[in-house]
C-alpha positions in Angstrom: -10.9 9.3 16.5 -10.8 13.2 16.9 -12.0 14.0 13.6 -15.0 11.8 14.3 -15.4 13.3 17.2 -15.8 16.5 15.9 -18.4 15.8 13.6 -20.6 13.5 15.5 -23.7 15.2 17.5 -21.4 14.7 21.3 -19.3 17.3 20.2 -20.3 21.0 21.7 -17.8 22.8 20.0 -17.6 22.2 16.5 -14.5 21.3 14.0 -13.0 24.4 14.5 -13.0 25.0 18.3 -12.5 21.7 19.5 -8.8 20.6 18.6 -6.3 22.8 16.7 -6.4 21.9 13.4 -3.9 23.8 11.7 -1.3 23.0 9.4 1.3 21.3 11.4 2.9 17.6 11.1 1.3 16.2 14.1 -1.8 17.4 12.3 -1.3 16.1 8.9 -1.4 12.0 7.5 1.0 10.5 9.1 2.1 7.0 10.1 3.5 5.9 13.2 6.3 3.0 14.6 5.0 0.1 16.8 6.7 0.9 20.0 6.7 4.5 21.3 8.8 6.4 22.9 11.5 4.9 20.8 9.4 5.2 17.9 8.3 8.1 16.0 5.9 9.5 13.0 6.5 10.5 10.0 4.1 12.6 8.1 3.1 11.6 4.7 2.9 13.2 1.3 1.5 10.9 -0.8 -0.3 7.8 0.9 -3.3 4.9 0.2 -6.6 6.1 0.4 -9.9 5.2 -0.5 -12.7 6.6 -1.8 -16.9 6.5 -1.3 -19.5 6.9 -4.1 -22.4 7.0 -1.1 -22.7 7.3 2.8 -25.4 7.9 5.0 -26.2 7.4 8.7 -28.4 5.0 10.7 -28.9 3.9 14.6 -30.6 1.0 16.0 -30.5 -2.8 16.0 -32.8 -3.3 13.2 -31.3 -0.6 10.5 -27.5 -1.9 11.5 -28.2 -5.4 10.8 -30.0 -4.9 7.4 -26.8 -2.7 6.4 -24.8 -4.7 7.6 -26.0 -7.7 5.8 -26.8 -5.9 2.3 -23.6 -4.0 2.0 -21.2 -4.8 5.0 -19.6 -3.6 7.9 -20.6 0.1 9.4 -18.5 2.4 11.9 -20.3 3.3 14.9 -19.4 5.4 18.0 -19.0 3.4 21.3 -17.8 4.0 25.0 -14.4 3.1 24.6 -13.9 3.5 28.5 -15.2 -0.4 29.8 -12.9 -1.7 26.8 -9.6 -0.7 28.2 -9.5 -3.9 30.7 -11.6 -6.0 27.8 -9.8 -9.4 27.7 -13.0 -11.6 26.1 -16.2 -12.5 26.3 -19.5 -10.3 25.9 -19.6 -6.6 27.5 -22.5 -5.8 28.6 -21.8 -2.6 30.2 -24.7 0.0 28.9 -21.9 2.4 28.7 -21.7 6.8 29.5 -20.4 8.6 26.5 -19.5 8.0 23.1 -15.7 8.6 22.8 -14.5 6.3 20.4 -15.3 4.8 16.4 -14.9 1.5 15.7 -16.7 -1.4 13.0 -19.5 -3.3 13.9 -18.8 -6.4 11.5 -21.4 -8.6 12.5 -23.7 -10.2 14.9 -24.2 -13.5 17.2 -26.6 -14.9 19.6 -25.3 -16.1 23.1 -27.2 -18.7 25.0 -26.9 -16.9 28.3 -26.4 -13.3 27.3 -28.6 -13.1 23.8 -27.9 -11.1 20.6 -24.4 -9.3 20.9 -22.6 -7.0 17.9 -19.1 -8.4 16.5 -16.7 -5.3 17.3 -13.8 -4.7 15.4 -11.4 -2.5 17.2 -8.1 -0.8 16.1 -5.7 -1.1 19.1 -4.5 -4.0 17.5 -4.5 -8.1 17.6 -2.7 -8.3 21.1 -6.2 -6.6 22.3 -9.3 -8.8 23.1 -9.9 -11.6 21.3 -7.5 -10.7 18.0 -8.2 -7.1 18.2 -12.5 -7.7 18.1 -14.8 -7.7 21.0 -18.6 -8.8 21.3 -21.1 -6.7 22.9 -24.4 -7.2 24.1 -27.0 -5.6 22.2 -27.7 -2.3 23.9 -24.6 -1.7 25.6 -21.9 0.6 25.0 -24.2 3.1 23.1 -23.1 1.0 20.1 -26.9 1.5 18.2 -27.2 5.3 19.2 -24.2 6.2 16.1 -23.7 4.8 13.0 -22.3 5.5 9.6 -22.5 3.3 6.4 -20.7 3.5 3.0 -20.7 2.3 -0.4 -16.8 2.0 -1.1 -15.8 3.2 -4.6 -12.1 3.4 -5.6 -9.4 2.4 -3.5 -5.4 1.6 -3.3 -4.4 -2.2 -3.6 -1.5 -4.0 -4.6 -3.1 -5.9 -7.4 -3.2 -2.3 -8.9 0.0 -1.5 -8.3 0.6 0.6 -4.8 1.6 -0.5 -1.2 0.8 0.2 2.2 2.7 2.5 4.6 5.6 1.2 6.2 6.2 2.3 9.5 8.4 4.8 8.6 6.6 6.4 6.1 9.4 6.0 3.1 7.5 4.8 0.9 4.3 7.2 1.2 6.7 10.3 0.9 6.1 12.3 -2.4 9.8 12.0 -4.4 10.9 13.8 -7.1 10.2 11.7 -10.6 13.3 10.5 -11.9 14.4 12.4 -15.1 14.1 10.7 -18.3 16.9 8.1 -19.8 19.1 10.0 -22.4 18.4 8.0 -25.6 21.3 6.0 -26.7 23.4 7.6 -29.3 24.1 6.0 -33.0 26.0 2.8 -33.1 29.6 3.0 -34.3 29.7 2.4 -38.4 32.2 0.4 -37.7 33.2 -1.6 -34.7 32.8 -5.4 -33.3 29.8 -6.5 -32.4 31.2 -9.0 -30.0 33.6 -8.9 -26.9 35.6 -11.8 -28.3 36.9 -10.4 -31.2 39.6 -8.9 -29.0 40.0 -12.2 -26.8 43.0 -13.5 -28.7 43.2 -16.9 -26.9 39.6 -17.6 -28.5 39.8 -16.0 -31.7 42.3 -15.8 -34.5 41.8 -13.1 -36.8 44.2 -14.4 -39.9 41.2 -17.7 -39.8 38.3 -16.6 -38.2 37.8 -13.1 -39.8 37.4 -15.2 -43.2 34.1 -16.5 -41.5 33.1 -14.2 -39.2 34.4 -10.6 -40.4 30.8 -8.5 -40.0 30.9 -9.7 -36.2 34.6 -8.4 -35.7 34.5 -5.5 -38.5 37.6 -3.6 -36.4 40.1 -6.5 -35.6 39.2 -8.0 -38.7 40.7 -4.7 -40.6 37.1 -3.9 -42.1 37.4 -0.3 -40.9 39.7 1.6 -43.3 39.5 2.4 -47.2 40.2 -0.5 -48.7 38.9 -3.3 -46.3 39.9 -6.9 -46.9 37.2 -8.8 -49.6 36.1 -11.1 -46.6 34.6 -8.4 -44.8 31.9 -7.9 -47.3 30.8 -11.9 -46.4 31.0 -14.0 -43.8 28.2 -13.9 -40.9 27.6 -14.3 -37.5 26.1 -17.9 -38.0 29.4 -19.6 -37.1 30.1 -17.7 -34.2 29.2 -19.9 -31.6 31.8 -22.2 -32.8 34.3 -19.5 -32.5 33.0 -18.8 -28.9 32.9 -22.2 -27.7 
């Protein structure tokens, strides 16, 4: 969440003095295995994105559940800290600092424990109760941040691209493959079919008679003065020949 971080009003020093954002890998898009240390990143080229035709930002319970309900989820900034031992239930921790971004999806009412904001997190399905938590309205500094967008274009596989694999392979920019070489000219004169050679299935002093255009070589159609069956017989016989 560092680049939110940077941006949002919390942060004293600004994009450029907080974290080092130059040009490195660890800096760039990247994508990352499951299980670390045996896993690694791979930085990516060429990867899904999506993009917005609108965004704006809001806080309180009032403005995040009318754009929520009109137009959908909304990121907000949260206390991350309270979360890291979150299991289930409602947190109702009011919460320090905002350190962390995550989607408020939705809202509930609790018999004991009142209104409370569906949380959707990004540690993961293992985390909480399948990777979303509830909090109590109030807590967390969830209201104090908020962003909203209208989505506009975006990657899918209905049009035709993929998610990242782990590994990154197929997000990696690659060379486009150089054209096919266009076929060259068909012989003038040559058998169309494989079993004109195939003596055990075809016998040229009968079949050419019937079938000479299909075998125009073994059939002797070739030279200068070609047989007088080689300017009849078609292919509609063939299959006999064949079978």
């Amino acid at each position: 969440a560092q680049p939110y971080m940077a941006c949002s009003s919390e942060s004293e020093e600004g994009i450029c003095k907080g974290q080092d954002w130059s040009c490195t890998p660890t800096n760039i898009a990247r994508t990352c295995s499951t299980f670390p240390p045996q896993g690694f990143c791979a930085g990516l080229n060429s990867y899904p994105n999506i993009t917005i035709s609108e965004y704006g930002s809001i806080s309180g319970a009032d403005a995040m559940m009318k754009e929520i309900y009109n137009r959908g989820p909304i990121s907000c900034g949260i206390d991350a800290n309270p979360l890291r031992t979150y299991t289930e239930g409602i947190v109702i921790t009011k919460g320090e600092e905002v350190d962390h971004v995550i989607s408020v999806v939705g809202w509930g009412t609790d018999a004991e424990k009142g209104k409370y904001w569906i949380v959707r997190n990004s540690w993961g399905e293992y985390w909480g109760e399948m990777g979303y938590t509830r909090v109590q309205f109030g807590a967390l500094l969830v209201e104090d941040q908020c962003s909203w967008a209208v989505v506009d274009k975006f990657t899918t596989l209905e049009g035709g691209s993929m998610h990242c694999y782990e590994d990154g392979t197929n997000c990696k920019v690659a060379p486009k493959p150089s054209p096919s070489p266009a076929p060259g000219p068909a012989p003038s004169c040559a058998d169309k079919e494989t079993f004109c050679a195939d003596t055990s299935i075809f016998k040229p002093d009968a079949d050419c008679k019937i079938i000479a255009k299909d075998c125009l070589k073994t059939c002797g159609c070739c030279g200068a003065n070609p047989p007088d069956y080689c300017n009849g017989g078609g292919s509609a016989v063939k299959k006999e020949i064949v079978v």
